[in-house]
C-alpha positions as CSV (number, residue, x, y, z in Angstrom):
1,X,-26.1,25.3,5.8
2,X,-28.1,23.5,8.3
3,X,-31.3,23.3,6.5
4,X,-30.0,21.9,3.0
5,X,-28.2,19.1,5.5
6,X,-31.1,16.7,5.0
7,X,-31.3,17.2,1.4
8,X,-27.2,16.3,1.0
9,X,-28.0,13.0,3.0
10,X,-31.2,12.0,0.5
11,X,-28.9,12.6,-2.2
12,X,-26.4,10.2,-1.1
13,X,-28.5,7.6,0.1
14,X,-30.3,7.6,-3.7
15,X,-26.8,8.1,-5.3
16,X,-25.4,4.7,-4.1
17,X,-26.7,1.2,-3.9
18,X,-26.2,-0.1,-0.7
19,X,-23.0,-2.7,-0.7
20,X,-23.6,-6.6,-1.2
21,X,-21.5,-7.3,2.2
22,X,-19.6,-5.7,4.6
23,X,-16.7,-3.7,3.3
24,X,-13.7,-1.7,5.0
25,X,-12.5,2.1,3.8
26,X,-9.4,2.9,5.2
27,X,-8.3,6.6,4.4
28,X,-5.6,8.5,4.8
29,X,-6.2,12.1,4.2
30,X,-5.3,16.1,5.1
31,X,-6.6,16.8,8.4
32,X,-9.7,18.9,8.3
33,X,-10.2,18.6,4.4
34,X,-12.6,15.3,5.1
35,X,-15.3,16.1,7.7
36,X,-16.8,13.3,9.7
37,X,-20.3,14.3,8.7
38,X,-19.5,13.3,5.4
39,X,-17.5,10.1,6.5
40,X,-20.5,9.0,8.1
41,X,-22.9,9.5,5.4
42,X,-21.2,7.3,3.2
43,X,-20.9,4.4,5.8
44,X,-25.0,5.0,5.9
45,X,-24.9,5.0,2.4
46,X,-23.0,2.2,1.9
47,X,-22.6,0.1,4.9
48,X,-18.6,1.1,4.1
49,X,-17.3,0.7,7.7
50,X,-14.4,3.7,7.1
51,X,-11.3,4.8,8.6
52,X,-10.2,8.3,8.3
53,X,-6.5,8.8,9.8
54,X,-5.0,12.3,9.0
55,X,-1.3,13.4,8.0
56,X,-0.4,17.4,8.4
57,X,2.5,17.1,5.5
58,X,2.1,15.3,1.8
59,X,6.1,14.5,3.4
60,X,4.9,12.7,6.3
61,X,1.8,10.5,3.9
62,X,4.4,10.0,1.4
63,X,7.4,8.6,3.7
64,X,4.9,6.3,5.7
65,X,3.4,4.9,1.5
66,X,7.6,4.8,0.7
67,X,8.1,2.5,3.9
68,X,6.1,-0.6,2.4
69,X,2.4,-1.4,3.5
70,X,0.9,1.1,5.0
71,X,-3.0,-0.2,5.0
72,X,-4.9,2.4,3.3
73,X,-7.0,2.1,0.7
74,X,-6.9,5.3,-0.2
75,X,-4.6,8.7,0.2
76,X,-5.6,12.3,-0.4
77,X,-2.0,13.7,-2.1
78,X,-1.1,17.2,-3.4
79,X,-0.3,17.8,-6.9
80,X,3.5,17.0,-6.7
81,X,2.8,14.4,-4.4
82,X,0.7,12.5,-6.8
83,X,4.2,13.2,-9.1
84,X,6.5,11.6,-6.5
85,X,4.2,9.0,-5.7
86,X,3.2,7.8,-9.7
87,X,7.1,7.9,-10.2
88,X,7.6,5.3,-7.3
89,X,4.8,3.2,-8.8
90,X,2.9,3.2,-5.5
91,X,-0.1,4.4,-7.2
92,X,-3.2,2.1,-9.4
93,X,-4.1,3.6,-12.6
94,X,-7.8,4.5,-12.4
95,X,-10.3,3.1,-13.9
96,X,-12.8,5.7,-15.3
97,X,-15.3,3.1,-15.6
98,X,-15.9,3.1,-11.8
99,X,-15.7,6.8,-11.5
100,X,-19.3,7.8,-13.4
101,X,-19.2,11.1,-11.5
102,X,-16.0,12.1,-12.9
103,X,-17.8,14.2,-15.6
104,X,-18.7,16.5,-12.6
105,X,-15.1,17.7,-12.5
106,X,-14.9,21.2,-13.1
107,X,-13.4,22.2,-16.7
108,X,-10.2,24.0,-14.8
109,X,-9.3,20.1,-12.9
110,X,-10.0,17.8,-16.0
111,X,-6.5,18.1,-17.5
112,X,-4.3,18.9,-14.5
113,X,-0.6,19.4,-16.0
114,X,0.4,16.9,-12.7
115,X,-1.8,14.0,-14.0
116,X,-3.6,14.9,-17.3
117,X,-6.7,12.6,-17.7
118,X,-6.7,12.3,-14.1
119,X,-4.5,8.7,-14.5
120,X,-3.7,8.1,-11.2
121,X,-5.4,10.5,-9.4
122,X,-8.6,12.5,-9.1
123,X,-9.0,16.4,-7.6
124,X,-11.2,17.0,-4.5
125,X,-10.4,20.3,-3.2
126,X,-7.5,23.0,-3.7
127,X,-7.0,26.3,-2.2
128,X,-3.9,28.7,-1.5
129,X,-0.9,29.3,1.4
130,X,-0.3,32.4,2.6
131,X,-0.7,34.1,5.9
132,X,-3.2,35.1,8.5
133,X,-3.1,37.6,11.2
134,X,-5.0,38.5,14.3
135,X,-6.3,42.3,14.1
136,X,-6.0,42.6,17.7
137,X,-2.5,42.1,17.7
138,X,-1.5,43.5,14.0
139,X,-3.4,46.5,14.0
140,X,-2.5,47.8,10.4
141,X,-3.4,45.1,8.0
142,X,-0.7,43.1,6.2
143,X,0.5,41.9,2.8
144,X,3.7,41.1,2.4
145,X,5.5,37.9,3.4
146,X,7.5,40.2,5.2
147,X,5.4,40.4,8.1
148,X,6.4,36.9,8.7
149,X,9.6,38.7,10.0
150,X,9.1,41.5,11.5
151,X,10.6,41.8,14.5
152,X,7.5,44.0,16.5
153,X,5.8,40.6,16.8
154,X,8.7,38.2,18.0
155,X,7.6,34.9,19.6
156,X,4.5,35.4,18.7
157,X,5.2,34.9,14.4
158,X,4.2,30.8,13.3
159,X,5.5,28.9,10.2
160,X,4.1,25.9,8.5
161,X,6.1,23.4,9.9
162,X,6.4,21.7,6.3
163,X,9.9,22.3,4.4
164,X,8.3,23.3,0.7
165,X,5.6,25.4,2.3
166,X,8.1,27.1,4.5
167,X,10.4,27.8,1.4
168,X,7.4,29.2,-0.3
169,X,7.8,32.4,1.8
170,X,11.4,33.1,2.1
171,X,11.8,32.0,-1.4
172,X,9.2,34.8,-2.7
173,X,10.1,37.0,-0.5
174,X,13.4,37.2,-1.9
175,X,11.7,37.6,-5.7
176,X,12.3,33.5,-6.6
177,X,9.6,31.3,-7.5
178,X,8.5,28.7,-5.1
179,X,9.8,24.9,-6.0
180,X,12.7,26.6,-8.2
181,X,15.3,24.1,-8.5
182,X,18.5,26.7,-8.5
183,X,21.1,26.0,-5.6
184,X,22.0,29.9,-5.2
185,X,17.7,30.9,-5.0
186,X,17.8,27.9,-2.4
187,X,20.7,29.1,-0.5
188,X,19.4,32.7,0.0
189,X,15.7,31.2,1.0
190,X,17.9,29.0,3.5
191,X,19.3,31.6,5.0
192,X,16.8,34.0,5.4
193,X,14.5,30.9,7.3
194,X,17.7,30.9,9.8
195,X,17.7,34.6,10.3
196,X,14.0,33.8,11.1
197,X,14.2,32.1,14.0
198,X,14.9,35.1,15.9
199,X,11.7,35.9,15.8
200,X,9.9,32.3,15.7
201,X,7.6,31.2,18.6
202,X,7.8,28.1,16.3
203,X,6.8,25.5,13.6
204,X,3.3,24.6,13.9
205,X,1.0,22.7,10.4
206,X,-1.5,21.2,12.9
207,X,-3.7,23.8,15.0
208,X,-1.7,27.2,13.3
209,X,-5.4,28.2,12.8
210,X,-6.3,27.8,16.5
211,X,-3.0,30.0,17.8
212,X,-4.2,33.1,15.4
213,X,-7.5,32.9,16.1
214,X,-6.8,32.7,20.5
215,X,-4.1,35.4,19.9
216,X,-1.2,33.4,20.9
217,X,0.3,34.0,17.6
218,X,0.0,37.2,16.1
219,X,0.8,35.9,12.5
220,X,1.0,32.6,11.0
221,X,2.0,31.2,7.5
222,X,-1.2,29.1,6.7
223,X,-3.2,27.1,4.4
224,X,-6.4,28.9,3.3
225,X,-8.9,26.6,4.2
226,X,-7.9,25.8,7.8
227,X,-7.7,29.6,8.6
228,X,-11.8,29.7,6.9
229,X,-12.7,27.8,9.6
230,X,-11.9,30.0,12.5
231,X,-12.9,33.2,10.3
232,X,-16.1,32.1,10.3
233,X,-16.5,32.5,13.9
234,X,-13.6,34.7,14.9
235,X,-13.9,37.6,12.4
236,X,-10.8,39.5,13.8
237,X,-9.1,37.1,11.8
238,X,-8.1,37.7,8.5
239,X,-6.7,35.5,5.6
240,X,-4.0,36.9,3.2
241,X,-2.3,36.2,-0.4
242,X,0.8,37.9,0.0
243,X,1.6,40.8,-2.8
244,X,5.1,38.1,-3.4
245,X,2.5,35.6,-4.8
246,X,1.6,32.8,-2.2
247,X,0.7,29.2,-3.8
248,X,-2.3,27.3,-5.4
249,X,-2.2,23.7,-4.7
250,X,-4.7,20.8,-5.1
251,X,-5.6,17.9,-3.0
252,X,-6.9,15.1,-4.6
253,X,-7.6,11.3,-4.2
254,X,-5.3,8.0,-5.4
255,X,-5.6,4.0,-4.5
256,X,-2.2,3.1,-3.8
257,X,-1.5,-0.4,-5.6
258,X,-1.7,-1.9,-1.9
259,X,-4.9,-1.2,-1.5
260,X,-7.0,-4.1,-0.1
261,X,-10.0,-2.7,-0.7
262,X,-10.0,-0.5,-4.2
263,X,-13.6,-1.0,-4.7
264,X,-14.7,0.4,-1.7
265,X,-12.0,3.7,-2.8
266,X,-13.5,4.4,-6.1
267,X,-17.3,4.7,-4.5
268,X,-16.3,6.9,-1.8
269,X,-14.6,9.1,-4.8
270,X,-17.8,8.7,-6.5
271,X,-19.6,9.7,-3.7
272,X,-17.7,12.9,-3.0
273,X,-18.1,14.0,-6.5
274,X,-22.0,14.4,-6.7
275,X,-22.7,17.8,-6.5
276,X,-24.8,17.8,-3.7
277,X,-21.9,15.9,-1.3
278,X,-19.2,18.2,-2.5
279,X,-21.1,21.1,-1.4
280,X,-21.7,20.0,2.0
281,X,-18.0,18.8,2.7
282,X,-17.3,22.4,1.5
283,X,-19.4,23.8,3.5
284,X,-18.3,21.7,6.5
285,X,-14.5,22.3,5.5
286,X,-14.4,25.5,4.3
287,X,-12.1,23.8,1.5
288,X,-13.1,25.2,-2.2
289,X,-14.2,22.2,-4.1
290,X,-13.5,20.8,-7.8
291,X,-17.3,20.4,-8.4
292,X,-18.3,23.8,-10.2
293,X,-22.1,22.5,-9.8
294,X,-21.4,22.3,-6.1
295,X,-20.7,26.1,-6.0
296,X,-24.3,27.2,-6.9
297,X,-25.5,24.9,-3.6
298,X,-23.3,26.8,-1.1
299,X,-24.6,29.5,1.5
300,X,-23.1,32.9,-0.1
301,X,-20.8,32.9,3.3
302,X,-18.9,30.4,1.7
303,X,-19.3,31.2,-2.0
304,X,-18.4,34.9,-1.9
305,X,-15.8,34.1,0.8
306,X,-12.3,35.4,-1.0
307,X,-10.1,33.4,1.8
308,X,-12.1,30.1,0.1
309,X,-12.6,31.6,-3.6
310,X,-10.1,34.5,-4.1
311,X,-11.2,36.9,-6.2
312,X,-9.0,35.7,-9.9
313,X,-7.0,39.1,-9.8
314,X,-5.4,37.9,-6.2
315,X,-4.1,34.8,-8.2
316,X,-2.1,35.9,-11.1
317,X,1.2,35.7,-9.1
318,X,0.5,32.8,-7.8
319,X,3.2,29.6,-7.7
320,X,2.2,25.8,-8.4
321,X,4.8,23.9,-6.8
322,X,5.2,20.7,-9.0
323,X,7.7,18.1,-7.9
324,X,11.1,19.4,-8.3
325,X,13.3,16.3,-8.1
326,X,16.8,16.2,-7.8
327,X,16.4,19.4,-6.5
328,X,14.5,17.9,-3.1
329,X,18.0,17.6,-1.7
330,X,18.9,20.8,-2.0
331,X,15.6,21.7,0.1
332,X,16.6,18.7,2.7
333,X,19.9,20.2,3.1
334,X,18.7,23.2,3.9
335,X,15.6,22.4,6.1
336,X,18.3,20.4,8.3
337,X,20.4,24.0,9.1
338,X,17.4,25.4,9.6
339,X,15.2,23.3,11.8
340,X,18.9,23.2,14.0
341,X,19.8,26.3,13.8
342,X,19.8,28.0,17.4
């Protein structure tokens, strides 16, 4: 949305004061979700020198958080990830009074059932995983998990490399809910991800999107918003909640109680939750944003787009993987005899 691009930077600049001194933001966030663009407004905005540094799995963010100080002022967790994280006491309870732009949170992310009242975290974008396929190579289109194992497309089939989202699929597939917590549903899913590797080219959760849309892969398990992007200019791509259900998550912001500079976290969540700034990160990300004001700003290529907004009928099955526990073990044990399996 080229033309509107000047209008999103007004907005910003007008939105926020410009800091009393110099101040450092150092983020720690989903690749792709935060676009530089928008980075770089707010350090104009602001005089905020920031630091984005990007994590492919909440795993990976929440293990490096676990570890001790990890010098970010702020983390961009999903849902059950905010759980695991609040249950640690790594994260700062928020203090609305700094968050003024809060009240633009869509009515469907103001009471969350991960973090009602948005205690420790706040919601910035959320989409859905499921799979994406390349029409020159799948020539009738998809819509079951099982394409993820059909053998007509061996070496060339890509899984999240991320042990829940992997589950997600085999556990569906097999007519369990994703994040159940029973040893026999996690056994079956565990061995039908071993009986997958026959037909693996591997485990890719950082440039998935780029193999589908080069043709390198002819299928991929994938995270809605990545795949977006290369729609949007490869349209022989094409982005699919499987008929087993698929997932909804959210991504969101928290200031882990290490933060050395909090202030400088709650304006850039401020920031992102004007309505004209959210609409321009979606744009840029292809990521469906909490701001419902936002919506009405974006091109129709992005509004209408069903791999960004699905259409509500393609979401009823849907699974919202919450933190399961105990039951992470089971899923460890597993992931191990998978991930080794020859």
């Amino acid at each position: 949305m080229p033309t509107c691009k000047a209008l999103f930077v007004a907005a910003a600049l007008a939105a926020i004061p410009p800091g009393a001194g110099a101040a450092e933001l150092h983020i720690y966030a989903w690749s792709s979700e935060i676009p530089q663009e928008i980075v770089d407004d707010f350090a104009k905005a602001t005089g905020i020198e920031v630091t984005l540094d990007t994590f492919d799995s909440n795993e990976t963010m929440m293990a490096k958080l676990s570890a001790g100080a990890s010098g970010y002022d702020l983390v961009e967790p999903s849902q059950y990830a905010v759980q695991v994280l609040a249950k640690q006491g790594l994260l700062t309870e928020l203090d609305h009074a700094k968050l003024p732009n809060l009240a633009n949170l869509g009515a469907a992310f103001r009471s969350v059932s991960y973090d009602p009242g948005q205690k420790v975290s706040v919601p910035y974008v959320w989409g859905t995983t499921g799979l994406a396929y390349n029409e020159d190579c799948v020539k009738t289109p998809v819509t079951s998990w099982k394409a993820l194992w059909d053998p007509a497309y061996k070496g060339r089939i890509y899984m999240l490399d991320n042990m829940l989202s992997a589950y997600i699929a085999a556990l569906q597939l097999n007519g369990f809910h994703a994040g159940t917590k029973d040893p026999a549903e996690v056994e079956t899913a565990t061995k039908a991800l071993v009986a997958q590797k026959d037909v693996l080219g591997g485990y890719n959760s950082s440039n998935f999107a780029d193999l589908v849309a080069s043709g390198e892969a002819c299928l991929v398990q994938a995270y809605n918003s990545n795949i977006a992007q290369v729609i949007a200019a490869n349209p022989k791509v094409h982005y699919v909640i499987p008929s087993e259900g698929g997932t909804m998550w959210i991504d969101g912001f928290a200031i882990p109680k290490s933060a050395a500079n909090a202030d400088a976290a709650y304006r850039f969540i401020d920031y992102l939750l004007q309505p004209a700034v959210a609409a321009k990160a979606a744009d840029l990300s292809k990521a469906a944003t909490v701001v419902d004001a936002a919506k009405a700003m974006l091109p129709k290529a992005v509004a209408e787009n069903p791999a960004i907004y699905p259409p509500a009928d393609a979401l009823t099955k849907v699974d919202f993987i919450l933190d399961i526990g105990e039951a992470t073990k089971l899923y460890q044990d597993g992931w191990t005899r998978v991930k080794t399996a020859q």
